[in-house]
DOKEMI-550725 format. One line per field, with one value per residue: residue number from 1; residue in one letter; chain; x, y, z of N, C-alpha, C in turn. Coordinates in Angstrom, 2 decimals. Example, Ala and Ser with C-alpha at 12.3 -4.5 7.8 and 13.67 -1.06 7.14 Angstrom:
2
n <- [1; 2]
res <- [a; s]
chain <- [A; A]
nxx <- [13.19; 12.85]
nyy <- [-5.69; -2.25]
nzz <- [7.80; 7.08]
caxx <- [12.30; 13.67]
cayy <- [-4.50; -1.06]
cazz <- [7.80; 7.14]
cxx <- [13.20; 12.90]
cyy <- [-3.30; 0.03]
czz <- [7.80; 7.87]
END
This chain:
121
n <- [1; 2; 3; 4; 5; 6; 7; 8; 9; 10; 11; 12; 13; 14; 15; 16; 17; 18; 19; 20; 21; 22; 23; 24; 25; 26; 27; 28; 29; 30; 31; 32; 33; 34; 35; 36; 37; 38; 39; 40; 41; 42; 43; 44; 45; 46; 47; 48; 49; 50; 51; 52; 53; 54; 55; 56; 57; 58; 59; 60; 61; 62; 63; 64; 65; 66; 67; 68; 69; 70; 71; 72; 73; 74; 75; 76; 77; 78; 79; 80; 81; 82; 83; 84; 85; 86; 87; 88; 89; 90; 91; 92; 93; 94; 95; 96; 97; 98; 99; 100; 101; 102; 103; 104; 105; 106; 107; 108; 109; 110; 111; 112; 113; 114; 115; 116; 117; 118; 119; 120; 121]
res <- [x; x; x; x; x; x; x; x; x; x; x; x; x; x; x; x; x; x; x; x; x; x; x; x; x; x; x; x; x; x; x; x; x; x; x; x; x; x; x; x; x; x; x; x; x; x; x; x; x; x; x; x; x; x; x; x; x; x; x; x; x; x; x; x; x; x; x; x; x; x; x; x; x; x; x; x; x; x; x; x; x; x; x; x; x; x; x; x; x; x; x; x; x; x; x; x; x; x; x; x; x; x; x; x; x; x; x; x; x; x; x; x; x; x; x; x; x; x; x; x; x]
chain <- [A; A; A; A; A; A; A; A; A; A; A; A; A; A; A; A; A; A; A; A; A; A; A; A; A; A; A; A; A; A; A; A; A; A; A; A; A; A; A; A; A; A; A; A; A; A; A; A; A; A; A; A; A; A; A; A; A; A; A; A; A; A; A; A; A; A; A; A; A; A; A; A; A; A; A; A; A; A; A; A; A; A; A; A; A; A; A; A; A; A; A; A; A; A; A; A; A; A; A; A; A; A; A; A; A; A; A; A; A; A; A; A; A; A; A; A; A; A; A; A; A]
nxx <- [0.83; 1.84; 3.78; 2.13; 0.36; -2.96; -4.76; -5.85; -7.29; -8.33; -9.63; -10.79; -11.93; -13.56; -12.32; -9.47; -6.07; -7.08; -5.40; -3.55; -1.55; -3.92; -2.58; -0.65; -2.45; -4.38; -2.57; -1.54; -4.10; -4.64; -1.46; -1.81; -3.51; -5.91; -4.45; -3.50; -4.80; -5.29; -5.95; -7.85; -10.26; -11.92; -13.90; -15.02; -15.17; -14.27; -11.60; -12.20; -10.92; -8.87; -7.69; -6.13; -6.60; -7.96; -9.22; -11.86; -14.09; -16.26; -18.47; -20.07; -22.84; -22.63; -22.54; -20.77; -18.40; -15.82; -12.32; -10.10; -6.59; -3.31; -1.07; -1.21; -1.19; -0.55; -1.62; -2.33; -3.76; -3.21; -1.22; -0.23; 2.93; 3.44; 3.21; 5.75; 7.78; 7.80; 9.12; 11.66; 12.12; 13.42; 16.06; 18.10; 18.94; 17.20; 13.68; 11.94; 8.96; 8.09; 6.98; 5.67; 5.79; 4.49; 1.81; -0.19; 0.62; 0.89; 3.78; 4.85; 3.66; 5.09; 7.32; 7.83; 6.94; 9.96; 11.52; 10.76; 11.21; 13.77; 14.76; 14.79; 16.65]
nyy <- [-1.19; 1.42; 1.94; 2.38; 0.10; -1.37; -2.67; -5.61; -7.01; -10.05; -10.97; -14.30; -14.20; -11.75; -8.94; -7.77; -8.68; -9.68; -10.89; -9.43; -7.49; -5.00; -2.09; -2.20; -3.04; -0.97; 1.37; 0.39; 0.57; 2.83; 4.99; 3.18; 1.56; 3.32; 5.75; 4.81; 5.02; 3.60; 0.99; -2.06; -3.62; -6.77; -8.36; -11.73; -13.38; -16.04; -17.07; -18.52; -19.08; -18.78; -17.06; -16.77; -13.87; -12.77; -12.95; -15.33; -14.51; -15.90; -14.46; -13.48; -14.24; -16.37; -15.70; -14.70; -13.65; -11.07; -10.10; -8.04; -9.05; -8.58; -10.13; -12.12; -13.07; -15.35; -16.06; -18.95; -19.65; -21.64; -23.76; -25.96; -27.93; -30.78; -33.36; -33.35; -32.49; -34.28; -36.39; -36.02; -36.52; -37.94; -37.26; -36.43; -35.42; -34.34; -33.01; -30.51; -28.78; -25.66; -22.57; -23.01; -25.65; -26.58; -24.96; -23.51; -20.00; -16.61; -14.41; -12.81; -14.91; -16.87; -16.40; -15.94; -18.26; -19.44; -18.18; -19.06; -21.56; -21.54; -20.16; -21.65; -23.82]
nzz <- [0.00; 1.00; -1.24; -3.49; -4.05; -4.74; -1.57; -0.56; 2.14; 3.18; 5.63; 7.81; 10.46; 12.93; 12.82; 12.21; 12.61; 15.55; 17.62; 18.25; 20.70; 22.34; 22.57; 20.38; 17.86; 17.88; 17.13; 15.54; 13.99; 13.38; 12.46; 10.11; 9.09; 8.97; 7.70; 5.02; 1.66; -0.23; 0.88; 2.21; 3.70; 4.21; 6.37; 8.15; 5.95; 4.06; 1.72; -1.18; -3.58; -6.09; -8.64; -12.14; -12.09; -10.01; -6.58; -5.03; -2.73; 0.36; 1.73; 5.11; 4.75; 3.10; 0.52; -3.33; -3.47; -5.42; -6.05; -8.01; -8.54; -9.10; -7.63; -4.92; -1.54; 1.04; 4.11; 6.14; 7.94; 11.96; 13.47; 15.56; 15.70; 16.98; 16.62; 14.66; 16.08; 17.93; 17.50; 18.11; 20.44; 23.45; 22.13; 23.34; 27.11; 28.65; 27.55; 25.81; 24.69; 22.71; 21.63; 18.67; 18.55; 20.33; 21.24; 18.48; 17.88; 18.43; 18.10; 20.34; 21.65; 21.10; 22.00; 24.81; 25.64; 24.97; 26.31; 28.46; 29.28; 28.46; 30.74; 32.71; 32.36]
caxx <- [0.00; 2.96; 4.31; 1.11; -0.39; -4.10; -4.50; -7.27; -7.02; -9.69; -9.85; -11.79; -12.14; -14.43; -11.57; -8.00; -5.31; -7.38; -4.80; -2.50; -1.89; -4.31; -1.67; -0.25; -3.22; -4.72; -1.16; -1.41; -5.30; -4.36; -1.14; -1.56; -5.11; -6.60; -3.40; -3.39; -6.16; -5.61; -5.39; -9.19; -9.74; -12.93; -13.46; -16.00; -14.67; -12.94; -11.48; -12.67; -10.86; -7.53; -7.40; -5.47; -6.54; -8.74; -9.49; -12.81; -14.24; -17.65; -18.73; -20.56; -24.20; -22.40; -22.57; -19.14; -17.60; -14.63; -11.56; -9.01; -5.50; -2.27; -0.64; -1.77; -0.33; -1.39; -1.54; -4.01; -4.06; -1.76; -1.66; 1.09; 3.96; 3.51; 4.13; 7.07; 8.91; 7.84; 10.24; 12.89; 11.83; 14.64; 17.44; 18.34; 18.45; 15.94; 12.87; 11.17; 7.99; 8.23; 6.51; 4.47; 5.81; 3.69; 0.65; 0.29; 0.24; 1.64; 5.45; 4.81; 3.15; 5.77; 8.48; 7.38; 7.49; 10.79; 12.46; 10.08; 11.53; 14.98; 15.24; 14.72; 17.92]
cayy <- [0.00; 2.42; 2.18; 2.92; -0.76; -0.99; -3.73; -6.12; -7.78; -10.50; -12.08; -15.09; -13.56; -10.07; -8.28; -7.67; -8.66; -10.08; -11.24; -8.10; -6.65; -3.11; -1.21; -2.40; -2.86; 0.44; 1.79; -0.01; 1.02; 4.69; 5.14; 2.38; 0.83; 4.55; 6.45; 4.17; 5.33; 2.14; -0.23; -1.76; -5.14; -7.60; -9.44; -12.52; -13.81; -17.16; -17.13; -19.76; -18.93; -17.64; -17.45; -15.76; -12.07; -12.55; -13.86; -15.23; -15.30; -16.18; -13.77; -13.77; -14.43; -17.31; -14.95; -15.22; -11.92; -11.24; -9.06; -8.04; -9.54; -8.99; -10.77; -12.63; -13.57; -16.20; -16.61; -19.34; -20.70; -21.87; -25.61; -26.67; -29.31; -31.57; -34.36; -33.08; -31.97; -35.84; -37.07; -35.43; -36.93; -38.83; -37.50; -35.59; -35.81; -33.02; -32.45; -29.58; -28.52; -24.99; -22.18; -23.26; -27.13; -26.61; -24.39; -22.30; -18.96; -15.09; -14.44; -12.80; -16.07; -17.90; -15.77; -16.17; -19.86; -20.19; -17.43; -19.71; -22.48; -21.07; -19.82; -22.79; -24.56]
cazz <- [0.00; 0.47; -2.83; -4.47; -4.44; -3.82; -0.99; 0.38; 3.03; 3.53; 7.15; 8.59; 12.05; 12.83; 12.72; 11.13; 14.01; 16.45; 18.57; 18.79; 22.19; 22.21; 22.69; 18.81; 16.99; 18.35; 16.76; 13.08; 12.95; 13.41; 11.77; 9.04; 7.91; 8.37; 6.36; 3.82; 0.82; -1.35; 1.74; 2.33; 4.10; 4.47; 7.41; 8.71; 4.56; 3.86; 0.63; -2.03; -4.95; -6.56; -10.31; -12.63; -12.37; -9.02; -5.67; -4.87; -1.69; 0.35; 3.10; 6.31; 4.38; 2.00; -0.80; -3.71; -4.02; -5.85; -6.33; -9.26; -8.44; -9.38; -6.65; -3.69; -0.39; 1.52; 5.38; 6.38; 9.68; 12.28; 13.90; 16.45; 15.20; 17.72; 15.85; 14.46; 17.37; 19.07; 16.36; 18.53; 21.87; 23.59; 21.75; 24.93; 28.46; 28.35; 25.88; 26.31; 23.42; 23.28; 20.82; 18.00; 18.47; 21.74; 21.02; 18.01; 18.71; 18.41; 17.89; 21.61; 23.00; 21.49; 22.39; 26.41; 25.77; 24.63; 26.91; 30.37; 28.97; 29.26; 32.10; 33.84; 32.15]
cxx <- [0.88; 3.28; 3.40; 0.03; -1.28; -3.82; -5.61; -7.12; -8.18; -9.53; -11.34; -12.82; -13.01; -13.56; -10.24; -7.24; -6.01; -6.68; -3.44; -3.21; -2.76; -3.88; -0.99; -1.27; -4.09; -3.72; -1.00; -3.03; -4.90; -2.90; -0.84; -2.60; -5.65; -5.99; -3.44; -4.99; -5.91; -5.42; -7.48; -9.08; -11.20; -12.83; -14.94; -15.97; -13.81; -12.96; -11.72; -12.20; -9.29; -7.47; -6.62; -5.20; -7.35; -8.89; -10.85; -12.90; -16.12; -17.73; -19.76; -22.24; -23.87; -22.75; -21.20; -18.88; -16.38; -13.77; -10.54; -7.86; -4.32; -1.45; -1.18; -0.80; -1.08; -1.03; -2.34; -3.42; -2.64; -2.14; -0.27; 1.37; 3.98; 4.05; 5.56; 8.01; 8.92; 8.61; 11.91; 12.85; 12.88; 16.02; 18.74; 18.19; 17.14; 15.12; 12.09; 10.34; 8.02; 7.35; 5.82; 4.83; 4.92; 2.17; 0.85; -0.05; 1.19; 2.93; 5.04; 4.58; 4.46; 7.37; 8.70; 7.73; 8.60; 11.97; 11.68; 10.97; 12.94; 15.52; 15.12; 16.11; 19.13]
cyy <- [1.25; 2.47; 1.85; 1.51; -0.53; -3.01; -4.36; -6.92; -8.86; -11.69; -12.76; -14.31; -12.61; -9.08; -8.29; -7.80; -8.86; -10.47; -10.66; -7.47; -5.01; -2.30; -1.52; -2.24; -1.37; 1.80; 1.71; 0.35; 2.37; 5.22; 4.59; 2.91; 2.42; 5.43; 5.94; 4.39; 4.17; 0.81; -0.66; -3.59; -5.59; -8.64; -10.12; -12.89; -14.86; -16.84; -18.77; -20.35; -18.13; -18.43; -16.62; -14.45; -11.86; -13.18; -13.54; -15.64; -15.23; -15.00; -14.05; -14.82; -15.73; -16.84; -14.95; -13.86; -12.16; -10.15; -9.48; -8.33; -9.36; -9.82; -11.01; -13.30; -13.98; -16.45; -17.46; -20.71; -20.86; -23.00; -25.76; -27.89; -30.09; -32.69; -34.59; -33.12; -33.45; -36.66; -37.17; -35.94; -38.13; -38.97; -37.04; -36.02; -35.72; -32.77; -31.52; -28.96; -26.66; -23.93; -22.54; -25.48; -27.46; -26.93; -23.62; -21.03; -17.66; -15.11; -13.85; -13.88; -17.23; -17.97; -16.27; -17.69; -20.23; -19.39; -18.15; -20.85; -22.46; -21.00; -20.73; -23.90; -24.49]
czz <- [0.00; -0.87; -3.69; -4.91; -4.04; -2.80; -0.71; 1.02; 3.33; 4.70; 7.19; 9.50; 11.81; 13.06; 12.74; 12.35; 15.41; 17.55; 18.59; 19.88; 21.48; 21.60; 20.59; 17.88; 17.03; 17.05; 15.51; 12.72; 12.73; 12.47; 10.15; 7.96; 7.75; 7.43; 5.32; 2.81; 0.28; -0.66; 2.55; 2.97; 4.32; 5.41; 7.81; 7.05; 4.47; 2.14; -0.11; -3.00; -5.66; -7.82; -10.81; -12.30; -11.06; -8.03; -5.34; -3.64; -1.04; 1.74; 3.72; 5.76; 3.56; 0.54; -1.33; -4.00; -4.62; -6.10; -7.36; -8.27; -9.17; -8.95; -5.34; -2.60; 0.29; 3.01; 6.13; 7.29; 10.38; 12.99; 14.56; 15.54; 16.20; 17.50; 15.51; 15.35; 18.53; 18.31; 16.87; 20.23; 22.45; 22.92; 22.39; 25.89; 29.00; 27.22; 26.54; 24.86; 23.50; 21.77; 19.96; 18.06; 19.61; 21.31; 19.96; 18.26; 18.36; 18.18; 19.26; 22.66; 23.43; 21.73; 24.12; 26.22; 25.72; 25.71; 27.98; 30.62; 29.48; 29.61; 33.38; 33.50; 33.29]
END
């Protein structure tokens, strides 16, 4: 959106950054999403659809909306490695699960996890 792209953001959730502290999201609605004229976002929207020139998606009512595309970026979902990281169990004295091999969760949640973790070494 700075360098003149238009943007759309289309969230699941009822709103864009749901799980930013206040204090931040408070911070990116005010100097970002509101500064930004070509920055526009849809939310309570799963997307359905990415084609060539557009992404389609369904909103709150199950109606298909759609937008022009040049490029799309994709962030969709987050799911602990559990599995993964039990692959590694017993190759140590010590196992310890720690950030998203835990719970998934925030770069803050899973910052705390790995600095609790730690500090108990």
């Amino acid at each position: 959106a700075e360098k003149g792209h238009k943007v759309t953001v289309v969230e699941m959730l009822n709103m864009l950054a749901s799980d930013a502290p206040p204090v931040h999201y408070y911070a990116v609605l005010r100097d970002y999403w509101e500064a930004q004229k070509n920055f526009s976002f849809v939310v309570n929207a799963r997307c359905n659809g990415i084609k060539t020139d557009r992404v389609t998606y369904l909103d709150i009512y199950n109606q298909e909306h759609e937008i022009k595309a040049d490029s799309v970026v994709i962030a969709a979902g987050m799911k602990a490695r559990s599995d993964r990281a039990l692959n590694f169990y017993g190759a140590a004295g010590r196992f310890y699960m720690i950030g998203d091999c835990d719970k998934a969760g925030n770069v803050q949640k899973v910052m705390r996890s790995a600095f609790s973790t730690a500090s108990m070494l």
